[in-house]
C-alpha positions in Angstrom: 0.0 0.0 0.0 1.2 3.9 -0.3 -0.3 6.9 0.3 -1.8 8.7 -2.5 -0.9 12.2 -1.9 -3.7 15.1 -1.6 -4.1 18.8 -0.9 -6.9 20.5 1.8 -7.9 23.7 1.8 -10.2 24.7 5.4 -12.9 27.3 5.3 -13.9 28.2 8.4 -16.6 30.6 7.8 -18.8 27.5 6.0 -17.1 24.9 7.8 -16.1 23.1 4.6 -12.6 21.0 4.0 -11.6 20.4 0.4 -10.0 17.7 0.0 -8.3 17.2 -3.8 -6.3 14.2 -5.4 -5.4 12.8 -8.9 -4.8 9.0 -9.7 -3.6 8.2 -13.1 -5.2 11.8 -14.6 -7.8 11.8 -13.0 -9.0 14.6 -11.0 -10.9 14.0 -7.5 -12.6 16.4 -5.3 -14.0 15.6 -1.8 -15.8 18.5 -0.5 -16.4 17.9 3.2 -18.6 20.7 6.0 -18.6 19.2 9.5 -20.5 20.5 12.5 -23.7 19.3 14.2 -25.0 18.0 11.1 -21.8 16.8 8.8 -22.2 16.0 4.8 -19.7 15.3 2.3 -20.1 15.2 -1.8 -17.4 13.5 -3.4 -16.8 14.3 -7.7 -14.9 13.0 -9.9 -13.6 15.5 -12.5 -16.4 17.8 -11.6 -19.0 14.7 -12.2 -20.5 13.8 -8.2 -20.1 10.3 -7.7 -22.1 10.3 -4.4 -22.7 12.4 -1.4 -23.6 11.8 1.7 -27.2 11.4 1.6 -26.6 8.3 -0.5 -23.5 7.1 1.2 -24.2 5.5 5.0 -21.7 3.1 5.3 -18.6 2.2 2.8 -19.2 2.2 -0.7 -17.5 1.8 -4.0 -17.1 3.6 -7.4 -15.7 2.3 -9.9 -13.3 4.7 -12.7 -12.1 3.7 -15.5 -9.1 5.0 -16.9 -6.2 4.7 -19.7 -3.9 2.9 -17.1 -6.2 0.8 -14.4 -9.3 0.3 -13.4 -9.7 2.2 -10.1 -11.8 1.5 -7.0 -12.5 4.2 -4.9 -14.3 3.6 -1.4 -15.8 6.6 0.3 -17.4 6.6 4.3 -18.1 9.3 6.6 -17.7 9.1 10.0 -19.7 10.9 12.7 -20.5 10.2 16.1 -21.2 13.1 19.2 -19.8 10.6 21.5 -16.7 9.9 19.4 -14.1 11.6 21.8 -14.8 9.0 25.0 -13.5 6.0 22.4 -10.7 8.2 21.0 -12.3 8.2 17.4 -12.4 11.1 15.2 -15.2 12.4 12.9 -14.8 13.2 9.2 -14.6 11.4 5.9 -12.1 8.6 4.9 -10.9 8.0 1.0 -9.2 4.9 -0.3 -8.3 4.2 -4.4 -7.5 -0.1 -4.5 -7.2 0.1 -1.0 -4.6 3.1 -0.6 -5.4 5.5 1.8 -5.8 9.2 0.3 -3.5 11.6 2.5 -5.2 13.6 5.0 -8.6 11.7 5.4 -9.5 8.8 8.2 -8.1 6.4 5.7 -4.6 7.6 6.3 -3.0 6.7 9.4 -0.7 9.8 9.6 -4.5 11.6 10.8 -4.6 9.3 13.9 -1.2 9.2 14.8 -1.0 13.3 14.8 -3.8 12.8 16.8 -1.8 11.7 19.6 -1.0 14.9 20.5 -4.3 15.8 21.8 -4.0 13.1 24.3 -1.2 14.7 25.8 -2.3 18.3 25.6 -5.7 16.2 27.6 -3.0 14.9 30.0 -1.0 18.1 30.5 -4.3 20.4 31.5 -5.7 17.4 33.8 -1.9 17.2 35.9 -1.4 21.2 35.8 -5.0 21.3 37.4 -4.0 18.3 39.7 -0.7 19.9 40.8 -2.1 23.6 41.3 -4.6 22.4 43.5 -2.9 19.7 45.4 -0.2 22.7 46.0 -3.0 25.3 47.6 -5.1 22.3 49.6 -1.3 21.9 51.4 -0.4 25.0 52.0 -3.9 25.9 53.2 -3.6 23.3 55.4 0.1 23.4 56.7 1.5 27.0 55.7 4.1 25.2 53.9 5.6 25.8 50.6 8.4 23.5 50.9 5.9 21.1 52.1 3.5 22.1 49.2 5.8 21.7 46.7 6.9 18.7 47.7 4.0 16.7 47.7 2.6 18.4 44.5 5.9 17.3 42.4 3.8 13.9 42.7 1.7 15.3 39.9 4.6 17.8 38.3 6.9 15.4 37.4 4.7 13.6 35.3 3.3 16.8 33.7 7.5 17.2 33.4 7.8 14.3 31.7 4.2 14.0 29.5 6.3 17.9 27.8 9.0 15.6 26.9 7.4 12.8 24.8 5.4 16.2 23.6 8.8 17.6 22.3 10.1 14.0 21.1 6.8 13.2 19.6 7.5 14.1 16.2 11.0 11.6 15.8 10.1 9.1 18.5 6.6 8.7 17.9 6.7 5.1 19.2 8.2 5.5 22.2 5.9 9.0 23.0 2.5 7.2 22.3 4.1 4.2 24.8 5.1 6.7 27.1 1.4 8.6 26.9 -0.4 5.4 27.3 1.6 4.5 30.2 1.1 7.8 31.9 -2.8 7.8 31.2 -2.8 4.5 32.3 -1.2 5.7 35.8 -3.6 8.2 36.1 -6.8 6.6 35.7 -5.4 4.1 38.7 -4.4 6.7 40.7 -8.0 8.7 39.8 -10.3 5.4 40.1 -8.9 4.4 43.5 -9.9 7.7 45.1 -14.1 7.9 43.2 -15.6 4.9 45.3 -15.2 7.2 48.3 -15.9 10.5 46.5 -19.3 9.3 44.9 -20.2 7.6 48.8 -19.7 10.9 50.3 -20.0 13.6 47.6 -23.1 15.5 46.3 -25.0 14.4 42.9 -23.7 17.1 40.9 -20.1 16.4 42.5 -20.5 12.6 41.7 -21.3 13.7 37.9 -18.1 15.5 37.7 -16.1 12.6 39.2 -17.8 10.6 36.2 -16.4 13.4 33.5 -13.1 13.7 34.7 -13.1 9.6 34.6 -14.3 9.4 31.4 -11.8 12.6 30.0 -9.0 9.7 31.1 -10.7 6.9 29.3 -11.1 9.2 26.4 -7.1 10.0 26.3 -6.2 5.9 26.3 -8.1 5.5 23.6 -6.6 8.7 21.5 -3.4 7.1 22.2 -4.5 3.5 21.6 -5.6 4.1 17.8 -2.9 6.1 17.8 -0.7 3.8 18.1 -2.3 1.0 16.0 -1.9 3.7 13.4 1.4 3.6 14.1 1.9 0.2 13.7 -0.3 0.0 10.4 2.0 3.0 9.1 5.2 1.1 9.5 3.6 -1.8 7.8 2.7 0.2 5.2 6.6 1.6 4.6 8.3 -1.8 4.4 
């Protein structure tokens, strides 16, 4: 498999991505507006194949040209609840089973996506380490004391900034490092909620529930991101 190479052009005042592409000649235009109610219309040299009001789950076009016989598959993607299982919305593109750059189908769009898990990570331990820091020093008057005890949650948030600033030549080893890290934290979260949802308020327990599904959410950003991974490197050899 290789990647067939495209171009996108984002218009954020009608929410519409262009996404363009040629195979063999042949000129193909996705034309993609996302928000509360995505569509997509896919052409081919200016002719629509199919849109989205016709397209619910994968299906196939078939072009013929001077050189090969190509099979394009289309989908869309969309789901409200698609950030608590890591997934992303949006419209994926293959041509005999290569992924078209930029879309779902291309794995360079997940693994990128890893990033997000640890800006996710860095807000939840900065919050985690700011207020750990004032409930001691509230409480003892201490800022050795205080910074001590919040370093529990700072050197993580230390170390999460260096797979961040690594990410790009050891993608690997920074999606490892993430997973590990969320991993550590939903532990260290999930040990504490039995006794926060026995003893807090309803409205307190519902947060508790958020913040413990934000953590799921970032295992599973860096979960598909790094089966991407793994599927790109296949993909190379």
């Amino acid at each position: 498999m290789k990647i067939i190479n495209s171009t996108t052009n984002k218009d954020k005042k009608t929410n519409l991505i262009t996404y363009s592409f040629n195979v063999n000649n042949e000129r193909f235009t996705a034309n993609y507006v996302y928000g509360k109610k995505p569509r997509f219309d896919f052409f081919h040299n200016d002719t629509l194949l199919g849109s989205s009001d016709q397209i619910k789950n994968k299906s196939e076009f078939t072009v013929n040209t001077d050189y090969e016989t190509l099979t394009i598959t289309v989908w869309q993607e969309y789901n409200v609840y698609s950030m608590y299982i890591g997934k992303l919305n949006g419209i994926g593109i293959e041509v005999n089973k290569n992924p078209v750059q930029h879309t779902l189908a291309d794995p360079e769009v997940y693994i990128n996506n890893g990033r997000s898990g640890f800006l996710i990570i860095l807000i939840i331990l900065a919050i985690k380490s700011i207020f750990t820091y004032y409930q001691i020093f509230t409480e003892y008057s201490s800022h050795i004391l205080s910074l001590y005890i919040s370093a529990i949650y700072f050197v993580p948030l230390l170390i999460a900034l260096f797979f961040v600033y690594i990410y790009k030549h050891w993608t690997k080893i920074s999606i490892i490092g993430g997973m590990i890290i969320s991993i550590l934290e939903f532990v260290d979260y999930g040990l504490g909620l039995p006794e926060s949802l026995r003893t807090g308020s309803g409205s307190n327990a519902a947060m508790m529930l958020f913040w413990i599904a934000l953590r799921v959410c970032v295992l599973f950003i860096f979960y598909n991101a790094f089966k991407a991974k793994i599927k790109s490197n296949t993909m190379k050899k």
